[in-house]
N, C-alpha and C positions, 0 to 999 in steps of 0.2 A: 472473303473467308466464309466456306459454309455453316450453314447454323446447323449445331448439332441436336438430334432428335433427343427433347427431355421427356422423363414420366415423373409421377409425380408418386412418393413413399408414404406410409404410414409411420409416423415416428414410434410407433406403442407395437405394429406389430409385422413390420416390414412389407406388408402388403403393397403392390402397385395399382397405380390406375392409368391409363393414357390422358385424364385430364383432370381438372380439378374439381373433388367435389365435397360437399360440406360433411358429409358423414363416410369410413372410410368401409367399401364394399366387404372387406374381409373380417376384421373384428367389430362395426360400426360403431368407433368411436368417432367423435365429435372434433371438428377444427385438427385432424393430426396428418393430414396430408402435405406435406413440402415438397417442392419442384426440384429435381438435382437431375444431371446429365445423365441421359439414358447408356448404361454399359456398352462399351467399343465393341467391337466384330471381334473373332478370335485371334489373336496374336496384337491387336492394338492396341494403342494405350492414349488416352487425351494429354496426359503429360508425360509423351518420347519425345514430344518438338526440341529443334536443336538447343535451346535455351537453356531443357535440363540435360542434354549428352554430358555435363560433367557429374551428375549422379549418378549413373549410370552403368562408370566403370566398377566391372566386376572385384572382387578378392578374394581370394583363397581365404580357405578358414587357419584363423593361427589362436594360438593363444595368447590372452592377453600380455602375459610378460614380454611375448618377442613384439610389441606392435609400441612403436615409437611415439611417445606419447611428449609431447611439447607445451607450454603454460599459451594459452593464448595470449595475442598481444593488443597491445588497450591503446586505445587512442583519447586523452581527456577532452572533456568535452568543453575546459573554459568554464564550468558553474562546478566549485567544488561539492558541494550539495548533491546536485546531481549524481554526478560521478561516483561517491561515497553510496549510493541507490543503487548505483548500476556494477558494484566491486568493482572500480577503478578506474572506468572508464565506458567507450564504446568498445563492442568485438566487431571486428571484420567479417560480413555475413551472418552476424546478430539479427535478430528481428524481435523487436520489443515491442509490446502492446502497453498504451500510457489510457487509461478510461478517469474520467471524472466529472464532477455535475456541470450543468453548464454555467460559464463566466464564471469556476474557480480558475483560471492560468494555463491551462495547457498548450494551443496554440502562442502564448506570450511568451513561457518558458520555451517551447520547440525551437521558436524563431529568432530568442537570444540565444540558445545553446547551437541554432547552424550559424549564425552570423559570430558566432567566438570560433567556432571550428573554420571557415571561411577564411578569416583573418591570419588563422595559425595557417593557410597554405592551402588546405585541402577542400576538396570541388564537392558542393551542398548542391540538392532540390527540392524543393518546398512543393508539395503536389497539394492544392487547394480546392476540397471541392464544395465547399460552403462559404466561401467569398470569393470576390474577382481581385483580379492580381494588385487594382490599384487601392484597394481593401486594406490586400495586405503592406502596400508599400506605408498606406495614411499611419496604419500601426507600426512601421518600423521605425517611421520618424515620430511618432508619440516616444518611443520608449528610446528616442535618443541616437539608434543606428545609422549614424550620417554615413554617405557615400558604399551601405552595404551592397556583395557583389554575391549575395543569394542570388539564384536562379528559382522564379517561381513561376508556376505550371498551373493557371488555370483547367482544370480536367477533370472529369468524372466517367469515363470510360477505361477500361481496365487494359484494354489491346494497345491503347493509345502512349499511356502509362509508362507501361514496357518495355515499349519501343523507344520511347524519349530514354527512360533509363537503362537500355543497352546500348544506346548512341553515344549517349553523356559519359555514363560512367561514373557516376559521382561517389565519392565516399560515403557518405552518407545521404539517404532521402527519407524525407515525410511526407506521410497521407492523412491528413487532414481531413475528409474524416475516412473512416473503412467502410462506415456504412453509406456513405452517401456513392462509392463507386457500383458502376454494376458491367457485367461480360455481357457479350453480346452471343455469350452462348445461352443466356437462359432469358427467359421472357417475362420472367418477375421481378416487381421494381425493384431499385437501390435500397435496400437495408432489410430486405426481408432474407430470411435465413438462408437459402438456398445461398443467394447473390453475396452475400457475408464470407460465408465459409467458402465460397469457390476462387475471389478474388484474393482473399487471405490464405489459401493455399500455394495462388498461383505468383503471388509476391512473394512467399516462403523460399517457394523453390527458386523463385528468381535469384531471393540475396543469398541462397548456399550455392547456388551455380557460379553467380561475377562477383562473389566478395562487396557486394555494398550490403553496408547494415539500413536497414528499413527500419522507420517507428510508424508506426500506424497508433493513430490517435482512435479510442473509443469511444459511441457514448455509453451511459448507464441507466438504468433501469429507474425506476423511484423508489425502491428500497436500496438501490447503490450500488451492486452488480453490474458488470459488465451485461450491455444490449448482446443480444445477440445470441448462436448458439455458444455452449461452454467448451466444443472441439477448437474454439478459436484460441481458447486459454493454453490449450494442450499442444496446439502445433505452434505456439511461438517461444523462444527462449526466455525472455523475461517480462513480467507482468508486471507493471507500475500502479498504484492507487491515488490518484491527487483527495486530499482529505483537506476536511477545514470550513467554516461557516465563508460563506461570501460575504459576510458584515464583517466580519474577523479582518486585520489585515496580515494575519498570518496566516500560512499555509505546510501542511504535512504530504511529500510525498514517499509511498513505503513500497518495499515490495515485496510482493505476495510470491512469488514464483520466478528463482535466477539459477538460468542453467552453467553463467560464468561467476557465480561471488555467493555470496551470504543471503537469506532471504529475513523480512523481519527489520531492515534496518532504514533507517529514515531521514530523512533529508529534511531541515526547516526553513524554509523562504519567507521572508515580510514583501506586500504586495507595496511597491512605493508608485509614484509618480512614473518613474523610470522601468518601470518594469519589476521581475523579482529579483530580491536581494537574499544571497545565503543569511542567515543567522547563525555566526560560532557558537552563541553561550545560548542553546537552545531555554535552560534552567530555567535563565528569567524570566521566563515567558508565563511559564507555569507555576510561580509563586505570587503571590499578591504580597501588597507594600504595606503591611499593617505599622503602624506608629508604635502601637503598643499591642503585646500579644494580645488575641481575641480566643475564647473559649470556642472548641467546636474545632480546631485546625488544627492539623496535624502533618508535616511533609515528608515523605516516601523517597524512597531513590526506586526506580523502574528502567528497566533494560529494556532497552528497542535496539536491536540486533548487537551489535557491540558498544553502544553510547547509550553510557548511564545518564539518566535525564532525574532534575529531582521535580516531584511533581508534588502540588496541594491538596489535601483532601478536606474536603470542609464537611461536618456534620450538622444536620442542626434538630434539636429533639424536642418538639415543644408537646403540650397534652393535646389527645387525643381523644374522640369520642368512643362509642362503643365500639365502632371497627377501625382502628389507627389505620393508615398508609402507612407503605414502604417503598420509597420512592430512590432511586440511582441514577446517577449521569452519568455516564463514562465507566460505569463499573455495572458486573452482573449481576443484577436483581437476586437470583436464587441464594445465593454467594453470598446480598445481605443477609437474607431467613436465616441462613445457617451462621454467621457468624452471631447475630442476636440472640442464635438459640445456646451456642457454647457459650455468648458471654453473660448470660441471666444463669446456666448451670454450675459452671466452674468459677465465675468471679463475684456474682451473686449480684448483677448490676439487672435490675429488672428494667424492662421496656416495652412490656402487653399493652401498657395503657396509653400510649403514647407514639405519635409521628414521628417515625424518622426521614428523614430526608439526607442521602451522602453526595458527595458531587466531588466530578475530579474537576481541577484549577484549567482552565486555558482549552474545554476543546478536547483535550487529551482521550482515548482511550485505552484502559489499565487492563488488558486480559489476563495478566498472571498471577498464581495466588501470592505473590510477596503482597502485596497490599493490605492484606487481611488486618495484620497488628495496626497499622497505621488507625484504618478504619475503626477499629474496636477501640483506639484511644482516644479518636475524634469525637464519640459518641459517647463515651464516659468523659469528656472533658464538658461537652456540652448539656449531657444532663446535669453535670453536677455545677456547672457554669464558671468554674475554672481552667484559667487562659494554662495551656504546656508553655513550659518556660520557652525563651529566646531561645535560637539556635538549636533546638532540636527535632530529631529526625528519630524516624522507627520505620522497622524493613522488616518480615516474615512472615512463612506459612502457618496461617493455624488451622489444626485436626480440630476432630470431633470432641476428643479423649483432652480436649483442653493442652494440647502439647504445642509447640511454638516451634517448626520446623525449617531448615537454613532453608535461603534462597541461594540461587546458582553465582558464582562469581560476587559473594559476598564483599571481597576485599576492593574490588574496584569501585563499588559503591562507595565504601565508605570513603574511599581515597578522593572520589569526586565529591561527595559533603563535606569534607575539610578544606579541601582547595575553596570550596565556596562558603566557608566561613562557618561554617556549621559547629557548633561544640560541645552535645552531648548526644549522645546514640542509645539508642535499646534495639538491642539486636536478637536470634538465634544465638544460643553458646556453639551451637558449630559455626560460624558464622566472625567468632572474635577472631582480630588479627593475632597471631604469634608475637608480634613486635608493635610497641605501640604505637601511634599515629597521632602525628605531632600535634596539640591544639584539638585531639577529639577524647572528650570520655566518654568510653565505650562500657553498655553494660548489656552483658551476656545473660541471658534467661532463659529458661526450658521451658516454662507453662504461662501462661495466660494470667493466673492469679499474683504471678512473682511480678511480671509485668506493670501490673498493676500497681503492686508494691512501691517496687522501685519509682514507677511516675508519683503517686502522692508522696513520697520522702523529697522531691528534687522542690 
């Protein structure tokens, strides 16, 4: 195969150059020149080879009402966890991007979820290009897979790739990693951007051309981002996040970006001997075992896509020098400011002189404003060094104006703090059930100050 003529772009300002060089000739910025495949002759295209002839065919323009539109069909992947990530399942000619740090689970999870798909019938490939095959066989028998009849592919060439999986055919394959593949159309190593985005294009169009779904494993950045360019985010249908400390032996996978299901919703696995294990009752992960209640705690119910989870907020206030900290874990710092500042205006609980420290329970991260009340109780519990009763829980937004504003799908929260034993609430008044809820007393509040109220009477 010929090797096709590359030039090299200016990311900042489109500029070319025929070779690489440190400063770019046209706007002379610094380090912005990337290598990608120099534009075809007129009428040609790098990707007409027969591979894509099935995107290809033309359509008449119709409108959307007359164009037949069908639910895609899911194939489960054996980890219900997963699948609940992915709404439902695998799609047929999906291409899912899974990135996470390294030696949190990705590779472990991949190669349990093709050897449960394997088993149910249908034809897996494992394409490795950061171990050898007998690598991955050592880890199959760690995690317990006796007699598995994956198919794995030693390979890091992208033509080679390909070819194995238009011969195969497999239902499903993985690429272990993306960055480590590189074409042999461009002349810059394995993972630099160019070789990234060209190999991830040319798998893209693979799996919407023969119907196999591809997962391409990523790495990430050290701020936690996906390596690489962000067009990689954009040309695949779902975006996986593996979350979770490596000391931890839990694990959060969520997803950021699904063009077949729900995004936002998240998947819990405990990291065992055997490999990962789903977690039903995500909850218990995120509350601590207190004997007797402890000042400073407070537990929230929080939405991670459709599953309410109840999570612990711990506060802790002690004195402060002339310039207190404000410190948060799993919650947004600004978000504290501003809560300290409506709760010293409208409830009259001062805390200028004094450290706070908030923290969410388990790892968790809380992005939505229902937490606020939780928080604001945590902190008046622990100033004032009185434990909230057993069993109680507090959910809502607070304004500026000291108001106490619902959270979304109120009622399922509470329904999942009663199932889990919960038995008194301070809620939003938009937020009270119409009917009451067996074994929960619910008390409905509009401002910050009534809140208050309410907690020092219990």
């Amino acid at each position: 195969m010929a090797k096709e003529k590359t030039t090299f772009t200016c990311t900042e300002c489109g500029g070319t150059s025929p070779r690489w060089l440190g400063k770019c000739p046209a706007c002379g910025a610094w380090n912005t020149l990337i290598e990608q495949v120099a534009e075809a002759g007129p009428g040609k295209n790098r990707y007409s080879g027969s591979q894509f002839a099935g995107l290809n065919q033309a359509q008449a323009v119709m409108p959307l009402s007359a164009i037949e539109a069908s639910d895609v069909e899911r194939t489960p992947s054996g980890i219900d966890e997963l699948d609940r990530v992915l709404g439902g399942g695998i799609v047929e000619g999906g291409v899912v991007l899974i990135g996470g740090d390294p030696g949190i689970g990705k590779s472990t999870l991949l190669l349990q979820a093709l050897d449960a798909l394997q088993r149910a019938g249908l034809p897996t490939l494992y394409v490795t290009g950061e171990e050898s095959g007998a690598q991955v066989a050592l880890r199959s028998r760690r995690l317990g897979l006796d007699q598995s009849q994956v198919n794995v592919l030693a390979e890091i060439q992208l033509e080679k790739i390909l070819a194995t999986i238009e011969s195969m055919q497999p239902a499903v394959a993985v690429i272990d990693s993306i960055q480590t593949v590189y074409s042999d159309q461009l002349t810059s190593a394995p993972g630099s951007v160019a070789q990234v985005r060209e190999c991830a294009a040319h798998l893209t169009r693979c799996a919407k051309a023969s119907g196999v779904a591809i997962v391409l494993v990523g790495h990430v950045t050290k701020e936690g981002a996906l390596a690489g360019p962000r067009v990689l985010e954009h040309m695949v249908d779902t975006v996986l996040y593996f979350e979770g400390d490596t000391h931890s032996q839990f694990r959060l996978v969520r997803a950021i970006k699904n063009r077949f299901g729900a995004v936002n919703e998240i998947g819990v696995f405990a990291m065992t001997e055997k490999g990962l294990k789903g977690v039903s009752n995500p909850s218990a992960i995120f509350l601590s075992q207190h004997s007797e209640p402890v000042p400073g705690s407070c537990v929230m119910v929080t939405l991670e896509g459709t599953r309410p989870l109840l999570v612990e907020i711990q506060a802790l206030v002690d004195s402060g020098g002339p310039s207190p900290r404000r410190l948060s874990v799993g919650l947004d710092k600004d978000r504290l400011a501003m809560l300290l500042a409506v709760l010293h205006r409208h409830a009259g609980v001062a805390c200028m002189d004094q450290d706070v420290f908030v923290n969410a329970v388990g790892g968790v991260r809380i992005s939505e404003p229902a937490a606020d009340l939780a928080v604001m109780l945590s902190i008046t519990s622990s100033l004032r060094g009185k434990a909230l009763p057993r069993g109680f829980l507090a959910f809502g937004e607070v304004g500026l104006a000291g108001e106490v504003r619902p959270a979304p799908r109120g009622q399922e929260r509470l329904k999942e703090a009663a199932k889990l034993g919960f038995s008194v609430a301070v809620v939003p008044k938009a937020n009270a059930p119409k009917k009451p809820i067996e074994g929960l007393t619910i008390h409905a509040v509009e401002r910050v100050e009534e809140a208050m109220n309410v907690v020092r009477g219990l």
